[in-house]
N, C-alpha and C positions, 0 to 999 in steps of 0.2 A: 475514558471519557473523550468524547470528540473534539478537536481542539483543531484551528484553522488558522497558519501564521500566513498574513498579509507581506511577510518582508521586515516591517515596520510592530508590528502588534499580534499577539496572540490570544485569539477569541476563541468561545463558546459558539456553538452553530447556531446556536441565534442570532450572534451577532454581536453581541455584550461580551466586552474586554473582560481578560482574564488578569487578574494581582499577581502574575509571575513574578516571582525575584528576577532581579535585574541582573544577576550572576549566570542565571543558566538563557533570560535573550539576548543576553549578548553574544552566547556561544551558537544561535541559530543562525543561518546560512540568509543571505538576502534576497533570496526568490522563495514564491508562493509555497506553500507545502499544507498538503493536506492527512492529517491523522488522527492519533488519540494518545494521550495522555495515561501512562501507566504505572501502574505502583505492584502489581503481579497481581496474580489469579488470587482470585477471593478476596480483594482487598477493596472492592468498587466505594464501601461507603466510607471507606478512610482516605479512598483518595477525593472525593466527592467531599470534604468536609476540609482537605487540607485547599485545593485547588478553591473554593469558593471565599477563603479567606481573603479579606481587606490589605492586611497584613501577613504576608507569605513569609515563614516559616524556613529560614536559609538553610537550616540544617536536613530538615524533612524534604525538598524540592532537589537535594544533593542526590536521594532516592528515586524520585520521579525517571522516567523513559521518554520520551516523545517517539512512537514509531508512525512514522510515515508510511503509507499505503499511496500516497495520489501527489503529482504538479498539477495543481489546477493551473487553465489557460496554456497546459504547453501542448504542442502539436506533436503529431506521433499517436503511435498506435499503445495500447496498455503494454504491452509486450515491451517495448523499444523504453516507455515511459518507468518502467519497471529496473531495466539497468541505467536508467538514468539514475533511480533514486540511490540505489545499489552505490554507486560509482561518488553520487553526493557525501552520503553518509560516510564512505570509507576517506577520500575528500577532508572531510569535515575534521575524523579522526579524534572523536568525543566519543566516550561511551553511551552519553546520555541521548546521544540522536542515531536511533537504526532505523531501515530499511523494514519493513516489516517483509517474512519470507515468502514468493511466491514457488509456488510448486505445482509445477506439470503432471495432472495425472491423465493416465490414457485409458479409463476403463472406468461403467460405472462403480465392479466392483472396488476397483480401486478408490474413488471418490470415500465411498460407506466406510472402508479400512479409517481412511484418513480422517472420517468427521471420530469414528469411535476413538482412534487415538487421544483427538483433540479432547473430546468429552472427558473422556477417561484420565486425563490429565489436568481437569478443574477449568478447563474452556468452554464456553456458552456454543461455538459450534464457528462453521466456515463463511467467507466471500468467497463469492465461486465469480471473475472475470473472464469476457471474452477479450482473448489477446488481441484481437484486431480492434477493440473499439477504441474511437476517438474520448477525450474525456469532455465529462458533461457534468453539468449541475443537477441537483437533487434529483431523484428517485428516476433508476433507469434500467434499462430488462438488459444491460450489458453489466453489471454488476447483482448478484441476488444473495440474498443470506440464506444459508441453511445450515437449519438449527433443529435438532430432536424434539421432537411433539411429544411430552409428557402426558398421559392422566391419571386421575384420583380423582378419591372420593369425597365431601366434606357436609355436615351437617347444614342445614340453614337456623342460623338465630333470631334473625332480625332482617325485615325490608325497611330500605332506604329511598326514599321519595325521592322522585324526580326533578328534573330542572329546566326548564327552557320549553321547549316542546312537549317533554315529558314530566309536563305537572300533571300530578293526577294519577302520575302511573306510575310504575317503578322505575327507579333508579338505579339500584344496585340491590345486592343480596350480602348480607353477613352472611358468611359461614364459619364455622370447627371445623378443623380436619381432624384427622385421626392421631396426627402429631400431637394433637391441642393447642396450633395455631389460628389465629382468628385474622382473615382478613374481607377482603369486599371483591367479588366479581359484578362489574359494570358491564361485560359485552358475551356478546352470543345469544342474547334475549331475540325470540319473536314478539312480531307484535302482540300477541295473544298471549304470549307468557308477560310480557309488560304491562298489559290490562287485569290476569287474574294468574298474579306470580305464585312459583311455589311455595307451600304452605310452611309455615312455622315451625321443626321438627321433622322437614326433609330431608333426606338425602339424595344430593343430586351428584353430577357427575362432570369436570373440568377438567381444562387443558391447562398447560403452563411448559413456560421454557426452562427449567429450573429452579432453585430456591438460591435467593440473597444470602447474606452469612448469617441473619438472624432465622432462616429458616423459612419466609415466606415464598410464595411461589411469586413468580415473575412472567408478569402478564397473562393472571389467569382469566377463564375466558369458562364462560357457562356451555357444559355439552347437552347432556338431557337429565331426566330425572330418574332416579333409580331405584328399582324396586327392593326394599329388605331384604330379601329373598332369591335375587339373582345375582 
């Protein structure tokens, strides 16, 4: 979970402070750090449940990670900012604060080895940085995620009305999948599929980054519609 320490406070990327025990900000470093908040692979909604508590949990937070990817505001290239953080963390001499790993590859096939590794190891997929950029605030073509594009298949149950612009037309689609989870794709709709959505007893055909640990896809996303038969 993304987590942004000011020196002073450690927030959520909105912006909204986080109820860190006071045991483990005391051990953070007093310049900017940008990262995420981790409790291991597969565990997103447990740490999403410990981390949004009022009252943080001393013992549980003893588990927690902080890995740092980014200095926000320091100067330098990604590259240089990179053994900075390296050098912080070792510094620092806490288990609970690392450096998150960068790794040089030289080759696309090499990139492809590295994301299958990842995958293959219970990770959602890679940042890929360019070592000469400067750092920057939100969303920038010097930083890209990539992550394996899933599809499957899943029934339609139920259309979901719209909202805002889209009263009148659909809003989302229920589906089954084959697992016999039930959830809602909201995107990839044309406008025409928004006006006369697929029918009741569909089987259409979606993307998704993965499944959560209860099994649902994550961020599935409407492909086309799919014949019985093919």
């Amino acid at each position: 979970m993304r987590a942004l320490w000011d020196g002073r406070v450690l927030r959520f990327r909105s912006g909204l402070g986080i109820a860190a025990h006071e045991a483990f900000v005391e051990r953070l470093p007093g310049v900017p750090l940008d990262g995420e908040l981790w409790l291991g692979r597969g565990r997103f909604e447990a740490l999403s449940g410990l981390v949004r508590r009022q009252s943080p949990d001393v013992v549980a937070w003893r588990d927690l990670r902080y890995l740092i990817f980014d200095l926000p505001g320091a100067s330098g290239s990604f590259a240089a900012r990179a053994q900075r953080m390296a050098a912080l963390a070792r510094q620092t001499g806490w288990a609970q604060l690392q450096a998150a790993d960068q790794v040089q590859l030289n080759s696309p096939q090499a990139l492809q080895r590295r994301l299958e590794e990842v995958v293959a190891g219970g990770g959602e997929g890679l940042i890929l940085h360019r070592a000469d950029a400067s750092y920057e605030t939100g969303r920038s073509a010097s930083a890209l995620k990539l992550k394996p594009l899933h599809d499957a298949e899943a029934r339609v149950i139920a259309h979901i009305a719209g909202r805002g612009r889209h009263i009148g037309r659909l809003g989302a689609l229920r589906v089954l999948n084959e697992q016999g989870v039930s959830f809602l794709l909201g995107t990839g709709f044309s406008d025409a599929q928004c006006e006369h959505p697929p029918a009741i007893g569909t089987l259409v055909s979606y993307s998704h980054h993965g499944l959560t640990a209860d099994g649902v896809p994550r961020f599935a996303s409407f492909l086309r519609l799919r014949s019985e038969h093919s």
